[in-house]
C-alpha positions, -999 to 999 in steps of 0.1 A, spaced: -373 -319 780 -382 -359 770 -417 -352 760 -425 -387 753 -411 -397 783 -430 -372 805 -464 -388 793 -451 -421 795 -444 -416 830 -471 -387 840 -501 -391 815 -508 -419 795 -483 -446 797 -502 -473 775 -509 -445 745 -473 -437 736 -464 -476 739 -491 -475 714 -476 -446 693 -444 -465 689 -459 -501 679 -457 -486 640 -440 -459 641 -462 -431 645 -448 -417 677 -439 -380 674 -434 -348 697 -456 -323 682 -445 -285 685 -461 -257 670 -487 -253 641 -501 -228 619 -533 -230 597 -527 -265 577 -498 -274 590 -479 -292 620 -444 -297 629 -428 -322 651 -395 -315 671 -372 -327 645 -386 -297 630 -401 -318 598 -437 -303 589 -470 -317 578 -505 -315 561 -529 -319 591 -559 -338 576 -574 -345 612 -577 -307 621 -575 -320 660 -609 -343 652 -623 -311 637 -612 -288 667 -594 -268 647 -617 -263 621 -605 -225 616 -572 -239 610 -545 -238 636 -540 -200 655 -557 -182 633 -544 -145 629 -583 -133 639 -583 -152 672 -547 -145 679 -553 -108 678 -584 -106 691 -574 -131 724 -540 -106 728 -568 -70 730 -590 -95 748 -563 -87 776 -553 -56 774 -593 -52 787 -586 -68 824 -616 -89 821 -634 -109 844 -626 -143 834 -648 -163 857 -677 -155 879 -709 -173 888 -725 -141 909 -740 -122 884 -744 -117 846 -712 -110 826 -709 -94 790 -688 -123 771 -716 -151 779 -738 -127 773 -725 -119 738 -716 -154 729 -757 -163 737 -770 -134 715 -751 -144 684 -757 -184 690 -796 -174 691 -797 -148 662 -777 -180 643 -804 -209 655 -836 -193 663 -859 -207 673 -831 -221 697 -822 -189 719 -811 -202 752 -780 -214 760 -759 -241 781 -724 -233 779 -703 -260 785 -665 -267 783 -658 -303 761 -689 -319 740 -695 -348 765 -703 -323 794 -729 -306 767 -747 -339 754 -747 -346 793 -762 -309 797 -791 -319 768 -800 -348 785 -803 -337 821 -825 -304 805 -848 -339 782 -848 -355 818 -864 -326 839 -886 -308 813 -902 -343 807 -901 -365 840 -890 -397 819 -863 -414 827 -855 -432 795 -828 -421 768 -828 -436 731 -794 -432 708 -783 -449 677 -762 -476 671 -722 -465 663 -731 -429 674 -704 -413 693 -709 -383 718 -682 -387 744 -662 -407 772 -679 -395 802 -701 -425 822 -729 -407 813 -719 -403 774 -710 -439 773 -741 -448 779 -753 -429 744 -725 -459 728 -731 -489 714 -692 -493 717 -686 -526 735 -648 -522 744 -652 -484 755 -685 -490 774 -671 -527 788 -648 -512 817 -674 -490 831 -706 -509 832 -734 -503 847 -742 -475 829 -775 -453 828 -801 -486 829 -825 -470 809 -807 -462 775 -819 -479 747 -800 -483 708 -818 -483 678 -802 -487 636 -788 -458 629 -812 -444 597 -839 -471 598 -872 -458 609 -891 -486 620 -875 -491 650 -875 -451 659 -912 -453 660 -916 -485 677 -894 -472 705 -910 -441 705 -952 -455 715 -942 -466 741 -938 -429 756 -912 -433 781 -878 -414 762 -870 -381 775 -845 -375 746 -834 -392 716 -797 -384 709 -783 -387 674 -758 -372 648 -766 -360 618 -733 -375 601 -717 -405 621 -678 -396 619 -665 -415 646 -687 -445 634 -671 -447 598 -687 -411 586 -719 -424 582 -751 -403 568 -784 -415 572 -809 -418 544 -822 -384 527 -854 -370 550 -844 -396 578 -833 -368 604 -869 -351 595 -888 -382 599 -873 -382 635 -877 -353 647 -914 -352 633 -920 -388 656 -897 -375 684 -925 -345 688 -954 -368 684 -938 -387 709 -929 -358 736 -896 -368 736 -867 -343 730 -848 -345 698 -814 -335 705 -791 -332 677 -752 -333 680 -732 -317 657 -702 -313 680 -682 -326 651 -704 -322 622 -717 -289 628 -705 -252 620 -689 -253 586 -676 -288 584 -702 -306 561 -714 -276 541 -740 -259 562 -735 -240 590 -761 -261 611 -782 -294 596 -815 -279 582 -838 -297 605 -845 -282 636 -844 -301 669 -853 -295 700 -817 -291 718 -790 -285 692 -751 -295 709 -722 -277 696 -686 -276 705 -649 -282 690 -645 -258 662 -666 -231 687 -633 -234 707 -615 -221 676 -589 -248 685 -577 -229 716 -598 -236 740 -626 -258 749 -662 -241 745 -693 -263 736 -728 -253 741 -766 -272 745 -790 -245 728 -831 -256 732 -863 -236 729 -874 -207 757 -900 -232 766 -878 -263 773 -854 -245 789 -887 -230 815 -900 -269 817 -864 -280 836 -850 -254 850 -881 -222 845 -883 -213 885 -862 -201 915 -860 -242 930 -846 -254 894 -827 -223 885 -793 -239 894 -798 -278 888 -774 -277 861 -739 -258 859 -705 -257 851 -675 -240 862 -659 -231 827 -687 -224 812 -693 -194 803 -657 -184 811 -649 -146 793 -620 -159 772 -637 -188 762 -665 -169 745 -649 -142 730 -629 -170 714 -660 -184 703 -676 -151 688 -647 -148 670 -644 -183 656 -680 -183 646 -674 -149 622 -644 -165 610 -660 -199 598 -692 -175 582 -662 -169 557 -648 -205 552 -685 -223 549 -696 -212 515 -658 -227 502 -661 -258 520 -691 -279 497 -667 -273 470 -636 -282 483 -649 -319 501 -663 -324 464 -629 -318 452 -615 -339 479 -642 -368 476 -640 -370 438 -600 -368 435 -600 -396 459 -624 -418 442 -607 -412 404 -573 -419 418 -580 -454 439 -609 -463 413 -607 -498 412 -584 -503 442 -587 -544 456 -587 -529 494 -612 -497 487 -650 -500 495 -658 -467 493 -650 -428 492 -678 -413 507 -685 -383 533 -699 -345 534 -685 -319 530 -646 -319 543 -657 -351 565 -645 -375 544 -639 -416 549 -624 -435 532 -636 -475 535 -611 -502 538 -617 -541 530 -623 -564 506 -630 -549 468 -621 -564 444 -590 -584 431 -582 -627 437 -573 -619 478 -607 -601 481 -625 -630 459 -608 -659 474 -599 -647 515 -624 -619 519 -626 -629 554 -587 -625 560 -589 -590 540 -617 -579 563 -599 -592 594 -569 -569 584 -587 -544 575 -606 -536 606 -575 -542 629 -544 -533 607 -552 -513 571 -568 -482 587 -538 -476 611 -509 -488 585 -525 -462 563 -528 -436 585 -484 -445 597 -476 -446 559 -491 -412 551 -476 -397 584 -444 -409 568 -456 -388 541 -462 -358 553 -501 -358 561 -518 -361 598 -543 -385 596 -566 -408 618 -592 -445 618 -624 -433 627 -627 -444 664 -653 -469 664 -643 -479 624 -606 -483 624 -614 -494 585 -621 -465 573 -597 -433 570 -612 -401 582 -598 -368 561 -612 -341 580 -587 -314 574 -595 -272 585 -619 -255 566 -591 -231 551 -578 -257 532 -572 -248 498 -565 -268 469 -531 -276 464 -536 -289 499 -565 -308 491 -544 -324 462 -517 -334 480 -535 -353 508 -550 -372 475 -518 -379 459 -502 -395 493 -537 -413 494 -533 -427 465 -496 -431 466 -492 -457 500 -523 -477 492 -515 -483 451 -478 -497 468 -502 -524 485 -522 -544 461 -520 -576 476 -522 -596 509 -483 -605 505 -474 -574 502 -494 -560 529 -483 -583 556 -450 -581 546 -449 -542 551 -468 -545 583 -445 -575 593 -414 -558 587 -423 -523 605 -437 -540 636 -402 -561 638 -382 -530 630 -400 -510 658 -396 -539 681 -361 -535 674 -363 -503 678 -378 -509 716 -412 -487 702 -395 -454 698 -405 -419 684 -390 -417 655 
C-alpha cells in the first residue's frame, strides 16, 4: 500500500507536502519501547515519545499482556446505562493518587478534558469569563483555541469564546489585577509550557495563583496533559488546584484516555442534582479498554518516575557541556525529561553583527533543519509548536542512558557542523533544491 499517498489523497494532503519540503517524510511501521522504524526498515531513537503519549515507552510488555486477558474477559466496552467496573477502577486509583481531587471526568484526547474543566468552572460558578496565559497550549478544538494566544492557529476560526482573557505567563501582577474584578470562572494554566518553548514559571508562581484564584472564587485548573504523570519528576505538580487535567501518557500510548479530576464540592456545584446530572458527557469516556489501559499505565510509570529527575539532569547537563559556547544556542533548559533546547543568536560575529537575520532563521528554519538533520541521524525529534526555535527532547520515561547519550551526541554532532550563517544557508539551500528535485518525496 502507498502510505504517503493514501494521506495525501484521504487525510492530510498539505502535511505530507510539508514532510517532503526537507526531507523528513517517512512511513512509520512498528515500534517498541525507544525505538521506531520506518518501512525501509531503518530504526530510530524516538526523542518525541508521540508528544509524550508514549511516555511508558512504546507497547509496553505490561499493557500488551494485560490488554490481550483484558479480552479473554468479554467485557463490556461501552455503556452509558449504568455503572461499570473499569471506570469505576480507573476513578478509585486517580482519587487515592490526587486526593483531595476524587471525582472524575473521563475524557478521550486532552482538548475534550480542558473543555470538560471549563464547562464544570462555568456551571459551579455562574461566570462566564475564562483567563489563560500567554503561549499556553491546551488543544485545537474551537473551544481550546480560545485558551491560545496563537495567532495563526486561532486566526482561521475566529470568533472564539468572547470572554477569554490572556495574561504573562509567570508575572503576578497581572493575575491579580484580572482576578478583582470577579468575573473568571477558571483560570487555565500549565505548570511547564512545552508547546510554548518548555517554559517554567518562577519558583512559588503556580502557589501564588492558586492562593488569588481561591480568593478570587475562580477555579484553578491545572493542565498537566503533557507535563504531568512522570514526565518532569513528580508524578503530579505539588500545588493543588481546583480541577487537575490529565491525559496522553494515561493512554499508555494506545489509546486515548484523559481525565478532568476536581473536588466532591465542585463537582455538586455544576452538575450535584438530578436536572445537571447529565450536562456534560462523552461517548468514549469511560470506555472499559480505555481504563484498564490506564490503570495499568499509571502502575507502570509509579516505576519509571523516581529514574526520570536523574535521567533529564543527565540529559540537560550533557547537552549544555557538549554545545557550551555554541553561536546558535541560547539555552538548554527544561524539567525533568522535557527538555528544550533554544535556538538563535549566541554568540559568534553573525550573532554580533546580523542578530536580526540569525533570529529570523532561527524561528522559521533552525528548529526544523535540526530536527531533519537528526532524523537523518537516527533520533525522532520535534520544534515546539508555538516555538519552532527551540528543540523539544521529550523521549519515554524508560530511557536509559546509553540512549540518553546518543540523542546528546547527534545534538551536538549536526549543530557543531553549522557554525555560521554561510554554512547554514547553504545546507538548507542545497536540501530544499534537492527535494524540489526530488518533487518532495519520502525518502
Amino acid at each position: 500500500m502507498d502510505v504517503a499517498g493514501a494521506w495525501a489523497q484521504h487525510l492530510n494532503p498539505a502535511f505530507v507536502r510539508l514532510l517532503g519540503v526537507f526531507g523528513y517524510g517517512r512511513v512509520w511501521t512498528r515500534a517498541d519501547d525507544v525505538w521506531m522504524w520506518d518501512d525501509q526498515g531503518r530504526r530510530y531513537l524516538d526523542a518525541l515519545a508521540a508528544f509524550g503519549a508514549a511516555s511508558v515507552g512504546h507497547n509496553h510488555p505490561r499493557l500488551v499482556a494485560r490488554v490481550r486477558g483484558f479480552f479473554d474477559d468479554q467485557p463490556l466496552g461501552l455503556c452509558h446505562t449504568g455503572p461499570t467496573r473499569h471506570a469505576a477502577a480507573l476513578a478509585t486509583d486517580l482519587a487515592a493518587r490526587l486526593a483531595p481531587l476524587t471525582v472524575s471526568l473521563l475524557a478521550s484526547g486532552g482538548a475534550e478534558a480542558v473543555e470538560a474543566a471549563v464547562k464544570l468552572a462555568v456551571a459551579a460558578t455562574g461566570r462566564s469569563g475564562l483567563l489563560y496565559t500567554t503561549n499556553g497550549y491546551h488543544g485545537t478544538s474551537v473551544g481550546t483555541l480560545a485558551l491560545m494566544g496563537a495567532p495563526r492557529m486561532r486566526a482561521p476560526f475566529e470568533a472564539l469564546l468572547a470572554d477569554a482573557v490572556a495574561v504573562p505567563y509567570g508575572e503576578i501582577g497581572p493575575v491579580r489585577d484580572a482576578l478583582a474584578s470577579r468575573r473568571f470562572a477558571a483560570f487555565v494554566v500549565e505548570p511547564v509550557q512545552a508547546e510554548g518553548g518548555v517554559v517554567a514559571p518562577p519558583d512559588g508562581w503556580l502557589a501564588d495563583v492558586a492562593a488569588l484564584c481561591r480568593k478570587a472564587g475562580t477555579l484553578f485548573v491545572l493542565d498537566e496533559i503533557q507535563s504531568g504523570l512522570g514526565r518532569v519528576g513528580t508524578f503530579v505538580d505539588d500545588v493543588v488546584p481546583d480541577v487537575r487535567v490529565l491525559g496522553k501518557a494515561l493512554g499508555g500510548g494506545l489509546v486515548p484516555v484523559s481525565v478532568a479530576v476536581t473536588t466532591p464540592a465542585w463537582h455538586a456545584k455544576a452538575y450535584g442534582t438530578m436536572e445537571r446530572f447529565d450536562l456534560h458527557s462523552s461517548t468514549y469516556g469511560g470506555g472499559a479498554l480505555g481504563c484498564v489501559i490506564a490503570t495499568e499505565a499509571l502502575a507502570i510509570l509509579d516505576g519509571l518516575t523516581p529514574t526520570v529527575a536523574a535521567r533529564g539532569e543527565r540529559l540537560r547537563e550533557g547537552l549544555r557541556a557538549a554545545l557550551a559556547g555554541h553561536p546558535f544556542v541560547k539555552d538548554v533548559r527544561g524539567r525533568g525529561l522535557l527538555v528544550g533546547v533554544e535556538l538563535g543568536p549566541a554568540s559568534g560575529l553573525a550573532s554580533r553583527l546580523a542578530p536580526g537575520l540569525v533570529e529570523l532563521l532561527s524561528k522559521q528554519v533552525l528548529g526544523q533543519w535540526l530536527a531533519v538533520r537528526l532524523l537523518e541521524a537516527g533520533v525522532v525529534a520535534q520544534p515546539a509548536t508555538l516555538a519552532w526555535n527551540v528543540l523539544r527532547l521529550e523521549p519515554p520515561l524508560t530511557i536509559a542512558d546509553p540512549e540518553i547519550d546518543r540523542i546528546i551526541a547527534a545534538v551536538a554532532t549536526v549543530l557543531n557542523e553549522v557554525r555560521s550563517v554561510p554554512t547554514l544557508l547553504a545546507d538548507v539551500t542545497a536540501r530544499m533544491g534537492e527535494q524540489a528535485w526530488r518533487g518532495g518525496t519520502f525518502r
